[in-house]
C-alpha positions in Angstrom: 31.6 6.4 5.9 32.3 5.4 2.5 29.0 5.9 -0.1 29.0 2.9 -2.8 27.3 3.4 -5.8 24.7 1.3 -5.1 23.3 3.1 -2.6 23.9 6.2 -5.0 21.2 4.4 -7.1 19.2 3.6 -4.6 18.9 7.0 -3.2 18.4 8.1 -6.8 15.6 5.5 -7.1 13.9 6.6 -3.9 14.4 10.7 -4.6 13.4 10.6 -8.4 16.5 12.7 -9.4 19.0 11.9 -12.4 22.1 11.4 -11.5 24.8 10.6 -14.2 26.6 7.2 -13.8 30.5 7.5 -13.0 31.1 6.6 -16.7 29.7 9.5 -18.5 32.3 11.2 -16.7 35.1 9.1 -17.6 35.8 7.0 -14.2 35.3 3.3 -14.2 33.4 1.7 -11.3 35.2 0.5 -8.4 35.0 -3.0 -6.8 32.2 -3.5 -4.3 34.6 -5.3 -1.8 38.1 -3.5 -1.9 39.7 -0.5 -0.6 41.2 0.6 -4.0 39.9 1.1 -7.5 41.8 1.3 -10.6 42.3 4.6 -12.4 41.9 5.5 -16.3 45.9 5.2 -16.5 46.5 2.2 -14.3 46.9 3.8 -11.3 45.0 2.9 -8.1 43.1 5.7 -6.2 41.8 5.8 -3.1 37.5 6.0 -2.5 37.0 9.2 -1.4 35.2 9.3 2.6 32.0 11.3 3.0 33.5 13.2 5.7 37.3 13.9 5.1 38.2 16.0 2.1 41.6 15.0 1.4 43.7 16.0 -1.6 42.9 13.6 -4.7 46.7 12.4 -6.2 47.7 13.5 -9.5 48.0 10.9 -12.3 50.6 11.0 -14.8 50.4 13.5 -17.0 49.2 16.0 -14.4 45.3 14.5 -14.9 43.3 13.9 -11.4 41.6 10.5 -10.7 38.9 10.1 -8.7 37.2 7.5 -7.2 33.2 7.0 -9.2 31.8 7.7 -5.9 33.0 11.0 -5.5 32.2 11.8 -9.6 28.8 10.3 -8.5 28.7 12.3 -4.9 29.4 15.6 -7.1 26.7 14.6 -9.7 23.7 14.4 -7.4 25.1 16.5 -4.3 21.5 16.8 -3.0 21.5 12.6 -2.0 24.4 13.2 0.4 24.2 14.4 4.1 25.7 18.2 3.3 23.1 20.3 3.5 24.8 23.0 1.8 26.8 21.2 -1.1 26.6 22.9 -4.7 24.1 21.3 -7.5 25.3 21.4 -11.2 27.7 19.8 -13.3 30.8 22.0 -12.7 33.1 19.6 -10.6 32.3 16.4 -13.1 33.8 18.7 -15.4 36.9 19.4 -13.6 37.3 15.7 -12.9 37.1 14.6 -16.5 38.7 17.4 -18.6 42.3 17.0 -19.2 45.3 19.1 -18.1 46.8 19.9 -15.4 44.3 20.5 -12.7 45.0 21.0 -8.6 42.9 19.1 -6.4 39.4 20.3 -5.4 40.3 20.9 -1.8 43.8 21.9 -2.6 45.5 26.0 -2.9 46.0 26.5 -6.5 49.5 28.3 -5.5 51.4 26.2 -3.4 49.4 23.0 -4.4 49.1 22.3 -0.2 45.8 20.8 1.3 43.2 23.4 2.7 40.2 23.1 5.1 37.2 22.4 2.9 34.8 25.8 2.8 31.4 25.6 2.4 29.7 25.9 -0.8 27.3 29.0 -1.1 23.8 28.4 -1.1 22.2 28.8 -4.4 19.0 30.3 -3.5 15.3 28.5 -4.7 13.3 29.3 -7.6 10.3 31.5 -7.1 7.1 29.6 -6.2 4.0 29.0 -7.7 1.8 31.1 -7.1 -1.9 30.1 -6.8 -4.4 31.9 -9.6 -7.0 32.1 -6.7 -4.6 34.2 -4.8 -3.7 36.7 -7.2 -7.2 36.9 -8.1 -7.8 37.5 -4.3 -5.6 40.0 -4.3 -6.3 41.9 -7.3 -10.1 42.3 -5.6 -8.2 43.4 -2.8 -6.4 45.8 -4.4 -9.1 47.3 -6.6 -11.1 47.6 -2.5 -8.4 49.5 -1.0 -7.5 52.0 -4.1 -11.4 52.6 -4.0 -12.5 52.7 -0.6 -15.9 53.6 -0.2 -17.0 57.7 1.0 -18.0 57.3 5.0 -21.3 57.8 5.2 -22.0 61.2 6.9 -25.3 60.8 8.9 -27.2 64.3 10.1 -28.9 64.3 13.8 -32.3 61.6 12.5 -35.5 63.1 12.3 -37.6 61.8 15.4 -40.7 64.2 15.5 -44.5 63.0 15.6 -47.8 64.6 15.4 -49.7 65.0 18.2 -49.4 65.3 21.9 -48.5 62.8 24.4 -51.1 61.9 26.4 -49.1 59.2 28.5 -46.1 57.4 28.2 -45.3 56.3 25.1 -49.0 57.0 23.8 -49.6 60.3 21.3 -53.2 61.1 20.8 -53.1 63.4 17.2 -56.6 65.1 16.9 -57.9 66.9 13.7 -61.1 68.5 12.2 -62.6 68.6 9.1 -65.3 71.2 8.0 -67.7 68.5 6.9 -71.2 68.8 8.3 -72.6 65.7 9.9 -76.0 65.0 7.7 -79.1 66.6 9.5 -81.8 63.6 9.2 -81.0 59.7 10.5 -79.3 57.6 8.1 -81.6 54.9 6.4 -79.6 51.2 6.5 -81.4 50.3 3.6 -78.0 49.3 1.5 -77.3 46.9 4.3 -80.2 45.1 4.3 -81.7 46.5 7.4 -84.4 48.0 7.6 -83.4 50.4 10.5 -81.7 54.1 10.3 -78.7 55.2 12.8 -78.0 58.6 14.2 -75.3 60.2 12.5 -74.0 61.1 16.0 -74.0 58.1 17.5 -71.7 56.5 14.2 -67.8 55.8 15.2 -65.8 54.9 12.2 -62.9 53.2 12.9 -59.1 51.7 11.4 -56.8 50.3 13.0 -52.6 49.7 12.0 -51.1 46.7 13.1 -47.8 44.8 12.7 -48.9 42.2 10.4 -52.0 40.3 9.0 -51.6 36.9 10.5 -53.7 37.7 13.5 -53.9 36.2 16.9 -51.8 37.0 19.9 -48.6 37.4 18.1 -50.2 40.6 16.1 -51.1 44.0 17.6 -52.5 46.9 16.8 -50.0 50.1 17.0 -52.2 52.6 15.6 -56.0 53.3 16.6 -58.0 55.8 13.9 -61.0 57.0 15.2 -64.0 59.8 13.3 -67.6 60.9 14.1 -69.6 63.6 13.6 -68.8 66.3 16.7 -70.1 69.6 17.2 -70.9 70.7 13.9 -67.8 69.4 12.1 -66.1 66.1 11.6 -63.6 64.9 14.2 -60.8 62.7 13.3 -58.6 61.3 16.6 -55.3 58.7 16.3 -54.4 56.9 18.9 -50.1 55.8 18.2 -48.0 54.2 20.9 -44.4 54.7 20.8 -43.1 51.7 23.0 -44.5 48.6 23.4 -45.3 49.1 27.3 -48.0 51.7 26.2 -50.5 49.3 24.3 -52.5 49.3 27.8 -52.4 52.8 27.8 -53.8 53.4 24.4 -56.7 50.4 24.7 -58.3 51.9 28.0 -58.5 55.1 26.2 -60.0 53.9 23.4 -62.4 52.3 25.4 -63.3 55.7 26.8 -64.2 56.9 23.2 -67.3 54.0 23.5 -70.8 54.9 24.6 -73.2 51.9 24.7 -75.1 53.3 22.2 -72.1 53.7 19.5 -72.2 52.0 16.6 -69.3 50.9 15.0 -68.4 51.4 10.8 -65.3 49.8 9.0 -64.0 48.4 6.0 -63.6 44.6 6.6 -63.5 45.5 10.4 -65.7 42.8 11.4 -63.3 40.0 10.4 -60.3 41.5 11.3 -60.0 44.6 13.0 -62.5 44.1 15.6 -61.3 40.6 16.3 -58.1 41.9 16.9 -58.5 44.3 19.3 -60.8 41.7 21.6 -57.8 39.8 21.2 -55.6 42.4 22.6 -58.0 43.3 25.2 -58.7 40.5 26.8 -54.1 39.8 26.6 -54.3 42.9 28.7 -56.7 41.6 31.0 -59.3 44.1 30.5 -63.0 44.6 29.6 -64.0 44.4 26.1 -65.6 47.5 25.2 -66.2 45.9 21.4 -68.9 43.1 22.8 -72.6 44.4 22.5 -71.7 46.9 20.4 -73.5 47.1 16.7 -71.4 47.0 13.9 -71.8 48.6 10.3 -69.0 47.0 7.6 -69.1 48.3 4.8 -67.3 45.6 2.9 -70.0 43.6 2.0 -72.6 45.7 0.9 -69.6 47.2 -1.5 -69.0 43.9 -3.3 -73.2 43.3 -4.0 -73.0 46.3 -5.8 -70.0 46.7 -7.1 -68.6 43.4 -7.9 -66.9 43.0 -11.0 -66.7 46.7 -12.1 -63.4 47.2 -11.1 -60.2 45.3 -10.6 -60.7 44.6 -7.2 -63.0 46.1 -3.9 -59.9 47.0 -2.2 -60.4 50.4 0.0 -57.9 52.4 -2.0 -59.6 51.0 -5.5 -63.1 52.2 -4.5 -62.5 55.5 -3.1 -60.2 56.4 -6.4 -62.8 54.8 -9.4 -66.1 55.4 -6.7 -65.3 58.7 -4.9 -62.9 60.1 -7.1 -60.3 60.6 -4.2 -56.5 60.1 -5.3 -53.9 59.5 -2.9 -50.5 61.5 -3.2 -47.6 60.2 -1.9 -49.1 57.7 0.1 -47.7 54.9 2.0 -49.2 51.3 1.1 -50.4 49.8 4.7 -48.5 47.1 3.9 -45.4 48.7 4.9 -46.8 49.9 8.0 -45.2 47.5 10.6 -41.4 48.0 8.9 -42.0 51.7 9.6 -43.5 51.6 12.9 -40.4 49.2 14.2 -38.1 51.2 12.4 -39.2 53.9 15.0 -38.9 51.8 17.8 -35.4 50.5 17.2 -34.0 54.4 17.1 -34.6 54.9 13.5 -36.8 58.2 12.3 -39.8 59.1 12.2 -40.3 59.9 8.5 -42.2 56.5 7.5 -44.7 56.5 10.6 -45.4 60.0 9.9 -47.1 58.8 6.7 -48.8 55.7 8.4 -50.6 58.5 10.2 -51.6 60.3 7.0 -53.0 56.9 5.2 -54.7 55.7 8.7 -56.3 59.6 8.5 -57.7 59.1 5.3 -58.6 55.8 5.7 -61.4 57.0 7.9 -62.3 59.8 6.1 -62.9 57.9 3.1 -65.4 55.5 5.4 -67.5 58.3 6.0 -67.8 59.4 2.6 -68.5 56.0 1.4 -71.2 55.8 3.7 -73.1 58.5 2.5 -72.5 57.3 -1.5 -73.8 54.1 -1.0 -76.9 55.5 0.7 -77.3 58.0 -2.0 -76.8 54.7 -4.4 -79.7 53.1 -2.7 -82.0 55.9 -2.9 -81.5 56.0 -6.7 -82.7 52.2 -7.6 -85.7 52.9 -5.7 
């Protein structure tokens, strides 16, 4: 099939490439209609075919003619069919330089024909490379020459206080050498006009997995003190798994007498509330109804409103009772240290819930007794 250079130009239109026209090479165009095209010298020579590679004649002189569509086949090689023909300017060269020259498909010694040979394959440029991906790399690279140390993880720490009174539920009992006071305790500071036994006082704190409230909140953590033979007795109530919370309400319950009377901090808007919640979720008795109820929130704020920052618990028992707190664990953290437990972390964190619910009811018997000794002074 013969290639006219038209369609050279037209390929070379539709690919984008330059290709040089037969006559910068010193070959004039051949007729569109014609077997045979005029040489440089007068001569005619014969269109070279796309698929036979026949010897070119030689020209007076010993100079080779060719036909413009082979100057213009060999100046944009990469518009033909051969996948493997040679780019560059070498063979226009060859076809337009003087001297005696040997045809391109012909054996420089004997001047015979030979079977046309492929042309080696001139390998690609390298690529462009994309700035993200070196950059991708480089963090790679900087990853894997610095691998982080493994972390080396000892046998976790899983112990609790206390015994375990049934499963899941740890009862952790302590005493403190604090003499219950020997005469009834006036209410005055309250704004009643009754007294209470000292023995018959329960103070009480509870731990719980948030402050929201409602059924989605319970209490993990009981805290229970009173006045017991001759000293003061301090008993925590902690479940372990969440099956337990049964366990740890009925004995709580057990704690109650009809007669008890109840003291906390805010206990009557919160803590209280919540465990009837939890109570009756369990589908038990409420051993909270009837009961009296002594918080000592609210007498706090009368008299000590706007002396300090706030009436927060912790505040009042560090500027009122002089108590200071080492290494304690805000109660706000409470429920991340009591699931930690639970999901097979240790037991470092709930160790010192324990400690803070401890001296959380410690410190509501001592501010019991201050603001009773605070009412006795105004009068």
């Amino acid at each position: 099939m013969s290639v006219t250079l038209e369609k050279l130009r037209a390929l070379k239109r539709q690919a984008g490439a330059t290709v040089a026209t037969p006559a910068a090479h010193g070959v004039k165009p051949s007729a569109p209609a014609g077997g045979a095209a005029a040489g440089a010298d007068g001569q005619a020579v014969t269109p070279c075919s796309s698929g036979n590679a026949a010897p070119a004649p030689l020209a007076a002189g010993g100079r080779v003619h060719a036909s413009p569509h082979a100057a213009s086949a060999e100046a944009a090689p990469s518009l033909l069919p051969h996948s493997d023909s040679v780019t560059g300017p070498s063979t226009n060269a060859t076809a337009a330089a003087p001297g005696p020259q040997t045809a391109p498909h012909a054996d420089r010694a004997t001047g015979e024909p030979r079977a046309a040979a492929s042309a080696p394959r001139i390998p690609a440029g390298p690529a462009a490379v994309n700035p993200a991906l070196n950059s991708l790399r480089r963090l790679l690279g900087v990853r894997e020459r610095r691998p982080s140390a493994p972390i080396v993880r000892g046998p976790l720490d899983r112990d609790l206080p206390g015994d375990e009174i049934a499963p899941g539920l740890r009862l952790i009992e302590t005493r403190l050498a604090f003499a219950s006071p020997s005469a009834a305790l006036p209410l005055a500071f309250a704004r009643r006009d009754d007294a209470v036994d000292p023995a018959s006082l329960m103070f009480f704190d509870t731990e719980t997995t948030g402050l929201a409230g409602g059924t989605g909140t319970r209490a993990f953590m009981i805290g229970a003190a009173d006045w017991h033979a001759g000293g003061f007795r301090i008993r925590q109530l902690m479940i372990t798994t969440m099956a337990a919370e049964d366990a740890m309400l009925r004995e709580f319950a057990s704690w109650l007498a009809p007669g008890t009377v109840l003291a906390s901090y805010n206990g009557r808007s919160y803590d209280a509330p919540l465990l009837k919640t939890r109570y009756r979720l369990a589908r038990l008795s409420d051993p909270l109804h009837g009961l009296d109820h002594l918080d000592l929130l609210h007498p706090t704020r009368r008299r000590y409103r706007g002396r300090w920052e706030n009436c927060r618990l912790a505040t009042i028992e560090r500027e009122l009772l002089r108590i200071v707190r080492e290494d304690d664990l805000p109660g706000s953290q409470a429920p991340m240290a009591w699931l930690t437990y639970l999901r097979g972390g240790a037991s470092t964190l709930l160790r010192r819930v324990a400690a803070h619910n401890h001296q959380d009811v410690v410190t509501l018997a001592r501010l019991l007794l201050q603001l009773i000794e605070a009412q006795a002074a105004d009068r």
